[in-house]
N, C-alpha and C positions, 0 to 999 in steps of 0.2 A: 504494500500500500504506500503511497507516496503522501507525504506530510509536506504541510508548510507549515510558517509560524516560525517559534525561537528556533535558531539550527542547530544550536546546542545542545538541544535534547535527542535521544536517537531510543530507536526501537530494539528490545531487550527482548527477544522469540523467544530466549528460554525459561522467563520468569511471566508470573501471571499472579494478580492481586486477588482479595480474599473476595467471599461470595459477596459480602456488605457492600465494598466497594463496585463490585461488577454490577449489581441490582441498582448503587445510585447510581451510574452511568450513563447505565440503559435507559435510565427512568430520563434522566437529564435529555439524552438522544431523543426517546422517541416523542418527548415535549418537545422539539424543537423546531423554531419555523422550517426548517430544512425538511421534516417527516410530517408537517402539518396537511392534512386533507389525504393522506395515506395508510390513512386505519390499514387495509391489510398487511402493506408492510411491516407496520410497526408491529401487531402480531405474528407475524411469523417470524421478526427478530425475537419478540418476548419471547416465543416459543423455542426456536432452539436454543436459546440462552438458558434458558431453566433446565430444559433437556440436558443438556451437559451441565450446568451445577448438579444435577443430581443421579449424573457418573450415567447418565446415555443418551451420551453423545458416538456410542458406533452405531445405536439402533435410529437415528435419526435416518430417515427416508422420504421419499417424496411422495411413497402414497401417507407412512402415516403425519406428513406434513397435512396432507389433503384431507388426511379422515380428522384430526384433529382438531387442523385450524381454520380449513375452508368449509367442514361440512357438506350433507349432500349423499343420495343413496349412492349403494354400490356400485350400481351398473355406472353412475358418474365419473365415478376414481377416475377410471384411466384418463377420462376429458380431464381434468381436475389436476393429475399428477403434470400435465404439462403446462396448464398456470403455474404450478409451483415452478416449473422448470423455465419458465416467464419469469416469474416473480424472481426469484433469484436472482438473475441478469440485474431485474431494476434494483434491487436491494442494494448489492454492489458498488451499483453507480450511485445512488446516493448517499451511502458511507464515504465516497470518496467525494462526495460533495460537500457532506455536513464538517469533514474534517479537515478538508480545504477553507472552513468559509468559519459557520458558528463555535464548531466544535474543535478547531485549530490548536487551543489550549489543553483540550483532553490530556489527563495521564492514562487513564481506561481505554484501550484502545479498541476495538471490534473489527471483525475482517470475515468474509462467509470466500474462503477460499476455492479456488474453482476446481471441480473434481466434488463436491460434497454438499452436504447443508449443516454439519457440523463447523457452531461458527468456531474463529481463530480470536485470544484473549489474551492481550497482552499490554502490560504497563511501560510506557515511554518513562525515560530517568534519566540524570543529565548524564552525562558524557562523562567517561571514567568514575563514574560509580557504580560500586555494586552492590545490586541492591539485596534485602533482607528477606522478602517476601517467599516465601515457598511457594516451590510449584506446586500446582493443583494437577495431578496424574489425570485426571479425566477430562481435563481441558484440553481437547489434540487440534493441530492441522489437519489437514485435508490437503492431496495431493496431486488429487488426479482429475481431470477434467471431465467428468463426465455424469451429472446431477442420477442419482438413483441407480447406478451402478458403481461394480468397482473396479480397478484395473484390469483385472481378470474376465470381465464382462467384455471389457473392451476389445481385448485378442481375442475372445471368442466371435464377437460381432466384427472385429478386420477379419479374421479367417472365413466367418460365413459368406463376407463379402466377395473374399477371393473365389471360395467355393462357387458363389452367385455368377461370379465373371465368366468363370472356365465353364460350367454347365449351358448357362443361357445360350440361345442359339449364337451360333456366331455372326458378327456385324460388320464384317472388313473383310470378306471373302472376295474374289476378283472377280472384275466384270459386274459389281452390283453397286448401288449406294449404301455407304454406311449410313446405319442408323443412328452413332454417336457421334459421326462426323470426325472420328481420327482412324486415321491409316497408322500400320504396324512402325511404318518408317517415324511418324509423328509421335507414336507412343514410345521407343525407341530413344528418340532425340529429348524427348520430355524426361526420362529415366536419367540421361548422360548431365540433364541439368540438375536435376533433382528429384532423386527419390521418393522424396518426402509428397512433393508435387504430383508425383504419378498416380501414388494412392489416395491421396486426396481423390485425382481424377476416379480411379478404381470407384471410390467411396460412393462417389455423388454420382456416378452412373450406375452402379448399384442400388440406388435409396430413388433412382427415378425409376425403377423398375418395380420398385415397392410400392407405391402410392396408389395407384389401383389395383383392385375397386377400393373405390373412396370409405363406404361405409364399413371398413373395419379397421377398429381400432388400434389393433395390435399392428399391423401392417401400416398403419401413418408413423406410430411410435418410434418404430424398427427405422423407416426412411428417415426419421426427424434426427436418429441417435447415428446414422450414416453421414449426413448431410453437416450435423455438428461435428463429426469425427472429421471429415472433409478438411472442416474451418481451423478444427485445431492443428490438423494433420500442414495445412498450408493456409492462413489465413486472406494471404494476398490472389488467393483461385478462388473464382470469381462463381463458381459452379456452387460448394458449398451454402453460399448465401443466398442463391437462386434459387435451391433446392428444400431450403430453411421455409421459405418464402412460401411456394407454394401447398408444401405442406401443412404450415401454418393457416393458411388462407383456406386452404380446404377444410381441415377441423371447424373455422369460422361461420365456414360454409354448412357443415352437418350438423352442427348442432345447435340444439335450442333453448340453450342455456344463454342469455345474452351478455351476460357475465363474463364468461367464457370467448364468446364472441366478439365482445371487447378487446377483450386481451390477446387474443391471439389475433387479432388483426392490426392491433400496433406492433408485433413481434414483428409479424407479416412483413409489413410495412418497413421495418426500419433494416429487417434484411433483403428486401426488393430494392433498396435503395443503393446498398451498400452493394451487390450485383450492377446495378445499373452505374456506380461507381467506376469501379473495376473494368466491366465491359460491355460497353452499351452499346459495342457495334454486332453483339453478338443474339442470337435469334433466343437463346434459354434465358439473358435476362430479360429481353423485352415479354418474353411470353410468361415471366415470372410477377413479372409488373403488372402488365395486362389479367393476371388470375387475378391477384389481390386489389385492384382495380374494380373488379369485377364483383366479388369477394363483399367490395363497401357499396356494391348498388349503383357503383359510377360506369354505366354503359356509354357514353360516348367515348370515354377514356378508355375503357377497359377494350372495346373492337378495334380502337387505334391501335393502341400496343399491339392488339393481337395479330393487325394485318401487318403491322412492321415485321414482327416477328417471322408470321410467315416468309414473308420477303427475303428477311436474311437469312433463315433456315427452312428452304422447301424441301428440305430429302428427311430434317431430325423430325422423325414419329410421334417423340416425346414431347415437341415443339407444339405438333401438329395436334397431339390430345387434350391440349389446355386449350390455342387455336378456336377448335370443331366446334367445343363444350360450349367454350363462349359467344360463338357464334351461333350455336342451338338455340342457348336459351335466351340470347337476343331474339330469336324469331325467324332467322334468315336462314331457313330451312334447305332452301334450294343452293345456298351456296355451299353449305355442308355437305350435300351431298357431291357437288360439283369438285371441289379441292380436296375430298376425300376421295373421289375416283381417278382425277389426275392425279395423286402422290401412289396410291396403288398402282398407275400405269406406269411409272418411275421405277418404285424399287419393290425390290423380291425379297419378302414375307415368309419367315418360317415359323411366326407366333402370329395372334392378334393382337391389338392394341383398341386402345379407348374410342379412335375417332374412327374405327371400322363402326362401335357399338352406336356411334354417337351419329352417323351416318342413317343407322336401322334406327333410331331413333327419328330423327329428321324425317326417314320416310315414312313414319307411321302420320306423322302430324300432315304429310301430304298426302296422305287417305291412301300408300301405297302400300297396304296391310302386307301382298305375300313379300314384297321385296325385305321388307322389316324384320317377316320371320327369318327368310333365310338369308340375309344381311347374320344376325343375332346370333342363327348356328352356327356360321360359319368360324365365328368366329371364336365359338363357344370349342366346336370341333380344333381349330388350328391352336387352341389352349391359350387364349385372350381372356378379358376378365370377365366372370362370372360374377353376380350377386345380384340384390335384390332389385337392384331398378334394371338390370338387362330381363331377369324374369319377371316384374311388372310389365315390362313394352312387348314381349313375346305372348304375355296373358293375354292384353288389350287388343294385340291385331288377331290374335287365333279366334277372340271373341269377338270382334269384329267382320270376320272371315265368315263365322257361322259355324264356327271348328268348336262346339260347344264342350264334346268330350275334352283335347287339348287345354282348352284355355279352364276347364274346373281342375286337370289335373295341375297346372303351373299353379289355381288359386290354392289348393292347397299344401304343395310345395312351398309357394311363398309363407304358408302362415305357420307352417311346420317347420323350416328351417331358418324362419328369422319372425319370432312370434312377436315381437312386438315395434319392428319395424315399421313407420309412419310415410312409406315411398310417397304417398297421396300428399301430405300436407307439405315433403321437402318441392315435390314436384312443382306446388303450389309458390313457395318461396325462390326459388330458382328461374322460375324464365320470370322475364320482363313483364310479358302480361299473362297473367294469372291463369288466362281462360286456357289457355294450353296444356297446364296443369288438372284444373278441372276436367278437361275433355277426357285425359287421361285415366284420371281416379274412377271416373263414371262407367269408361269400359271393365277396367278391374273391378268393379263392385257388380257389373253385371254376370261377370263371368264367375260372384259367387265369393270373394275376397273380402272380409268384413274384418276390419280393422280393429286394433283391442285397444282401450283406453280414447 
């Protein structure tokens, strides 16, 4: 942590002052104009502060951050564990505001180290003295960067990654367009610069393969702890925080928490910024910008980005699933389907992707029910994403079709493997105007699909 103020005082990491002292400190901090109108910061400082005075500080974690101090059922945690993983960030930043500014004179010092949520406690003393104070054993550091895991987490998640890279179809084969946009020569010369760099890259092209389908949770977490590994792994790639970005933005997008929604759309935001930083001439920041964009409701902004995007990246897939999405649920159906059938004329496919689903989706709103279904298989078949809204828009054309056997079997698929799934209401919030949403929910209730709660 960097101090100003007298320079003669210096930070002493290996001593730490008694619990009395620590408790008026805090008290002192989270009264301060610096913490003012940040109630949940200031709890979740109080909170792992007492945590470790009272010797667990290794059990601190980010769900029972979540279950403790943000509240909220279970099924919430996971949305929940990544405000903490928010919060945190901003926590940070304002310790190193308060101690820059009001809190300059502190001997009590506070630090939430990155790698943890166990905070760091340490008393500033002048220069060549030593001071008296006993360490307190259960007051520790944190070391490793990565909120709700531990080191060990971590090389497990780079290995799955490598694992991910070497499995996934291949993307750089001759005579095709890559899907990543790097040739073996570029991956190669990226290695001879920096290693560190390469896996970054590894990282965040792994955590784009994670992201869909949107509506599982575990599968945004997994991209978000990729995408952060990216940042730490190389923070000056530029991928990392494009990757931050739309994952963020998408959680914004799924859930109905608005709390939540909040928060993760300023995260969103200040890593979409931080990509379009770095490199704005590239097609994954503008189409990172353009999600989160999109993400706050702002449609004329969010389809500009998105057709920049396109622009500078017509061959990236991944470009093109954020792209399609946002151009869906703008309403411009027919151009989804148009720029999804020229990038399939282009390049050779040995999975599916989002903006094949997001195409069958587009056709269904233009009354082209069979193209929709077997747009949907197709894709389902070449091992693209599966979940709940590719088998709501499959229900809706079969029942539209008059495929009445079909579309009762997907209703009850749907309500048996994601039972309380609300596709109708997201549907509803997602396109620009509503009625497209509604047309939709009305075919799946016909077809027998009755929603819980």
């Amino acid at each position: 942590m960097k101090l100003s103020g007298n320079t003669s005082l210096t930070v002493n990491k290996g001593q730490t002052p008694d619990a009395k002292d620590v408790r008026a400190a805090l008290q002192r901090l989270v009264k301060s104009s610096t913490f003012a109108g940040s109630q949940r910061l200031q709890d979740f400082l109080i909170y792992v502060v007492e945590e470790s005075l009272r010797g667990r500080a290794d059990d601190i974690r980010a769900k029972t951050i979540a279950m403790d101090v943000y509240g909220g059922t279970m099924s919430e945690m996971a949305r929940r564990e990544n405000v903490v993983r928010v919060d945190a960030g901003r926590l940070r930043r304002k310790l190193s505001e308060y101690y820059a500014d009001v809190g300059r004179n502190e001997d009590t010092l506070f630090d939430l180290p990155k790698g943890g949520y166990a905070p760091q406690i340490t008393v500033r003393v002048p220069s060549g003295v030593m001071p008296d104070s006993p360490v307190a054993p259960h007051i520790k550091a944190r070391a490793w960067h990565r909120p709700g895991i531990g080191a060990a987490g971590i090389v497990v998640l780079v290995g799955f990654a490598t694992v991910l890279m070497l499995t996934s179809p291949k993307r750089d084969a001759p005579g095709r367009s890559m899907v990543d946009g790097l040739s073996p020569d570029e991956r190669s010369a990226i290695f001879d610069a920096s290693p560190m760099r390469l896996e970054a890259v590894n990282l965040a092209n792994s955590g784009r393969d994670l992201i869909f389908p949107a509506l599982e949770p575990a599968r945004l977490n997994a991209a978000l702890i990729m995408f952060e590994g990216a940042i730490k792994n190389d923070p000056s790639y530029f991928g990392g925080y494009a990757g931050a970005a739309q994952v963020a933005a998408t959680m914004a997008v799924v859930t109905p928490d608005p709390d939540l929604t909040r928060d993760m759309l300023a995260y969103a935001d200040s890593q979409a910024l931080m990509a379009l930083e770095q490199a704005p001439e590239t097609g994954w920041s503008q189409a990172a910008k353009a999600w989160v964009e999109f993400a706050k409701g702002n449609w004329p902004e969010a389809t500009d980005f998105a057709e920049r995007a396109r622009r500078l990246a017509p061959n990236d897939v991944h470009v093109l699933e954020f792209v399609s999405l946002i151009l869906l649920y703008s309403g411009s159906f027919e151009h989804v389907v148009s720029i999804s059938k020229e990038a399939l004329s282009k390049i050779d496919l040995e999975r599916g992707y989002v903006f094949q689903n997001a195409m069958g989706s587009a056709k269904f709103h233009l009354k082209d029910y069979k193209g929709t279904v077997s747009t949907f298989e197709h894709v389902a078949e070449k091992g693209g994403p599966v979940g709940p809204v590719s088998v709501a828009y499959l229900m809706a054309a079969h029942q539209m079709l008059g495929n009445v056997a079909e579309a009762q079997t997907l209703s009850k698929k749907l309500s048996r493997e994601w039972p309380d799934s609300r596709v109708d209401l997201l549907f509803q919030r997602l396109f620009a105007d509503p009625k497209h949403g509604e047309e939709l929910g009305r075919a799946m209730k016909d077809a027998g699909w009755e929603p819980k709660g």
